[in-house]
C-alpha positions in Angstrom: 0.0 0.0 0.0 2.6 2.3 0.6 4.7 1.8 -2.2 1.8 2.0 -4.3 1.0 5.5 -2.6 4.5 6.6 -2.8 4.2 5.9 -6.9 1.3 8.1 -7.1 2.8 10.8 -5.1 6.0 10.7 -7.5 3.9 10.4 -10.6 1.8 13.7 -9.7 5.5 15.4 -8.7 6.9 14.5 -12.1 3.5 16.1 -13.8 4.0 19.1 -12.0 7.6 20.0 -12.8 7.0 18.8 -16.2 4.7 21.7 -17.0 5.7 23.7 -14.2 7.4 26.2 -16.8 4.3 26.8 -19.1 2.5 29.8 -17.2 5.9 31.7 -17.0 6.2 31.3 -21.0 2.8 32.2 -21.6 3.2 35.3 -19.0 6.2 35.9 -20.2 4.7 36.2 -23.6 2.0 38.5 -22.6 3.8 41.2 -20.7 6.4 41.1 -23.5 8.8 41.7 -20.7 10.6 40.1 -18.3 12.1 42.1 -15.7 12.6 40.4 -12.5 12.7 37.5 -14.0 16.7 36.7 -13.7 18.5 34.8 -16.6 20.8 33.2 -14.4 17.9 31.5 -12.4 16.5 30.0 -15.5 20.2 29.5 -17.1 21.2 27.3 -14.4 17.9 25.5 -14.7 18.6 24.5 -18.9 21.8 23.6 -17.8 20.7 21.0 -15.0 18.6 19.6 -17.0 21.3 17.5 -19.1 22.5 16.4 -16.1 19.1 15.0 -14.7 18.6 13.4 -18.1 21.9 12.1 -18.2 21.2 10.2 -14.7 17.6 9.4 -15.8 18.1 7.6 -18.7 21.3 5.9 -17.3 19.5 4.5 -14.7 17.4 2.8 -16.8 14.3 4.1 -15.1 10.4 4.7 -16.0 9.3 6.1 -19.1 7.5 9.5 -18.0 10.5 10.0 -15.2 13.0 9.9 -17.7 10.4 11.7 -20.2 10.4 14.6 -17.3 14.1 16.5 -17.9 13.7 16.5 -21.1 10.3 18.3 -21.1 11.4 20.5 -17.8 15.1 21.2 -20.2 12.9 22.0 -23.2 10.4 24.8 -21.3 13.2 26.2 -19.4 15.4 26.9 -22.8 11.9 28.6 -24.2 11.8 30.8 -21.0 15.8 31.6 -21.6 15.1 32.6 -25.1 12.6 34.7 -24.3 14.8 36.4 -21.2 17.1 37.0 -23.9 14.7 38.3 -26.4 12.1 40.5 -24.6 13.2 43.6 -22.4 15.4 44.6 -20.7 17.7 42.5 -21.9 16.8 42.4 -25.8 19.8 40.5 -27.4 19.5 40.5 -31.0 18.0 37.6 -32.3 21.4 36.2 -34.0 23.3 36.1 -31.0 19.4 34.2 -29.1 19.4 31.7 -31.8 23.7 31.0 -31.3 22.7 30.3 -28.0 19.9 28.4 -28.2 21.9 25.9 -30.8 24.7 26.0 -28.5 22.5 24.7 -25.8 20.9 21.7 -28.0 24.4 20.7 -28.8 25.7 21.1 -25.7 22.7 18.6 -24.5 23.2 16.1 -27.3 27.0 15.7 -26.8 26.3 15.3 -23.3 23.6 12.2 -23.5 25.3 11.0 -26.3 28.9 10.7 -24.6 27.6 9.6 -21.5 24.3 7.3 -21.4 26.1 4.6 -23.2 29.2 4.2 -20.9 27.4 5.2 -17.6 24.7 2.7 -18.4 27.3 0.0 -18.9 28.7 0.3 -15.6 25.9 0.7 -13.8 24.5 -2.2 -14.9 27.9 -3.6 -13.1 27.0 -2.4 -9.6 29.1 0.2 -10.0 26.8 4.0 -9.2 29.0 6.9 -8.4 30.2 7.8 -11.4 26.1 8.0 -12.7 25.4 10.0 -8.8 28.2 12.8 -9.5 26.2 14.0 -12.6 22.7 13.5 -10.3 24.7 15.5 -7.8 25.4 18.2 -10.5 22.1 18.2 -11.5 20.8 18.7 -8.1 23.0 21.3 -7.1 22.7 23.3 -10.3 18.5 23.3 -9.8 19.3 24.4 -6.0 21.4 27.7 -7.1 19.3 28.4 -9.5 16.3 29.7 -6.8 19.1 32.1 -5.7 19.2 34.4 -8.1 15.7 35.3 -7.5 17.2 36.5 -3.6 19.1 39.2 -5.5 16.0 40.4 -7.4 14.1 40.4 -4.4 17.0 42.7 -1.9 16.8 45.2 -5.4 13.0 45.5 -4.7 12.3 45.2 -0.8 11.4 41.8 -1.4 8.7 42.2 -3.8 8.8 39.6 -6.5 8.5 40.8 -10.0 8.7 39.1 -13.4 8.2 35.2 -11.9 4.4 34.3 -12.5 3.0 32.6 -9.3 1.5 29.9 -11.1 4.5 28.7 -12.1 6.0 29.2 -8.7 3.1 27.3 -6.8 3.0 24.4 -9.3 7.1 24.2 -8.6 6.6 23.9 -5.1 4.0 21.2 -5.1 6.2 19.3 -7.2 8.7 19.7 -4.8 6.4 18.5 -1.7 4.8 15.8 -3.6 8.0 14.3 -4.4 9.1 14.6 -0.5 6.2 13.2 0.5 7.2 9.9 -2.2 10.4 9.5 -0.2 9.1 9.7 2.6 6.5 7.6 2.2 8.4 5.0 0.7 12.3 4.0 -0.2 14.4 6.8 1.7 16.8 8.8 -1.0 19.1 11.1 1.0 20.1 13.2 -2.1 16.7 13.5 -2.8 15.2 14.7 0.0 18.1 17.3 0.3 17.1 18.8 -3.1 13.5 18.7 -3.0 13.7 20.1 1.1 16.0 23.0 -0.6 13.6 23.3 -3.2 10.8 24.0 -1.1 12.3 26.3 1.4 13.7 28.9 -1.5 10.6 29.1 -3.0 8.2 29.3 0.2 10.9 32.3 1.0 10.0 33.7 -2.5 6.0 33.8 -1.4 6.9 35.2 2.3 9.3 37.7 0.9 6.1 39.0 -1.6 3.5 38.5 1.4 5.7 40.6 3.8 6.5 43.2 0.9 2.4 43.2 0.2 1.8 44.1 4.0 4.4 46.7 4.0 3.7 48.4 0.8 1.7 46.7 -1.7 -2.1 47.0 0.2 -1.8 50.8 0.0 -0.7 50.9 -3.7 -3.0 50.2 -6.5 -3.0 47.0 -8.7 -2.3 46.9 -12.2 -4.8 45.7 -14.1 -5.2 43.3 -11.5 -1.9 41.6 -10.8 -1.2 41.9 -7.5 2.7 41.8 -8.2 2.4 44.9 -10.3 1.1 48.5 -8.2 2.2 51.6 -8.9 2.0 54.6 -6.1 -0.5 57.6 -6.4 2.5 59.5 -8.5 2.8 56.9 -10.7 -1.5 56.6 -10.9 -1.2 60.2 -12.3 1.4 59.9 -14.3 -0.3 56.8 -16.0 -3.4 59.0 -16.3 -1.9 61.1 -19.0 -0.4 58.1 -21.2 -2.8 56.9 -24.1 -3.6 53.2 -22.8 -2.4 50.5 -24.3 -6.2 48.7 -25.4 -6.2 52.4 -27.8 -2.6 52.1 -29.4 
């Protein structure tokens, strides 16, 4: 019974951070803009991804787990490109697309020089070699939530340019996949990572709730997003521009 709960708790975590990165695209797209939204955060991310593959695949396990970094890899290179593309960073679209192919290739070397040979020896008893590039995946995903720490200090703490959505379905993907270790087989590393995980981001949310008591209930919300107010200077100063709905 509790290995079959444990599988279901896993299953729903692997869902989640397989489409955790689709609301930030689609806000991303929508704002046209992504400030606050810091390309080292979702750099590190792409570049974990690999890594988790690499272990994944090596280890010979289920279909949708090793289906998972791929999927996450692919979403978080979208959200890159678009870092890249969209304000304020705006990198023309020669040097996105180098990058972009740069990444694939750096991916495809990567399973393709490793699987094989890792595969081989694990399949021997022999794991460490396959758990340094899980390790490398797992700390890369961990430093990747603190970037977001420097946006937040620039702002006091008000979290702008990462869509909650996104944030929220992280987390429960994070505490689902706790709950499957702890529920069944204990995995050290694991629950390291995922406990990591889930105490960056809650910070994220407290660091917006405490900056919403502060400040943000007296301000005014932006066509209704609660991460974007402006002060009553800024409300007349809007007041004169020609909204956007008219352009």
């Amino acid at each position: 019974m509790s290995s079959a709960t444990a599988n279901v708790l896993a299953t729903i975590g692997t869902i989640l951070w397989c489409v955790q990165m689709i609301p930030q695209i689609i806000h991303n797209y929508k704002r046209k803009d992504t400030e606050g939204l810091n390309q080292w955060m979702v750099l590190l991310w792409c570049l974990c991804a690999p890594f988790f593959a690499i272990y994944f695949v090596s280890e010979n396990s289920t279909i949708p787990i090793q289906l998972q970094p791929h999927l996450f890899g692919f979403f978080c290179l979208i959200v890159y490109l678009q870092v890249l593309y969209y304000p304020p960073v705006s990198r023309p679209k020669k040097d996105i697309i180098l990058r972009g192919g740069l990444f694939v290739f750096f991916w495809v070397v990567l399973e393709v020089g490793f699987i094989i040979p890792l595969r081989m020896e694990y399949s021997k008893g022999v794991k460490w070699p396959l758990l340094i590039f899980g390790i490398i995946g797992s700390v890369l995903l961990a430093v990747g939530l603190l970037p977001p720490y420097y946006e937040l200090s620039k702002r006091q703490g008000r979290v702008v340019g990462i869509n909650f959505i996104f944030l929220a379905t992280d987390l429960s993907g994070a505490v689902f996949s706790l709950a499957s270790l702890a529920i069944g087989d204990i995995d050290v590393m694991g629950c390291i990572l995922y406990s990591i995980c889930a105490c960056l981001e809650v910070g994220i949310f407290m660091s917006h709730a405490i900056w919403w008591l502060r400040f943000g209930r007296r301000r005014k919300p932006v066509d209704g997003d609660l991460t974007q107010v402006c002060t009553e200077e800024e409300k007349d100063f809007d007041a004169m521009e020609i909204p956007e709905s008219l352009v």
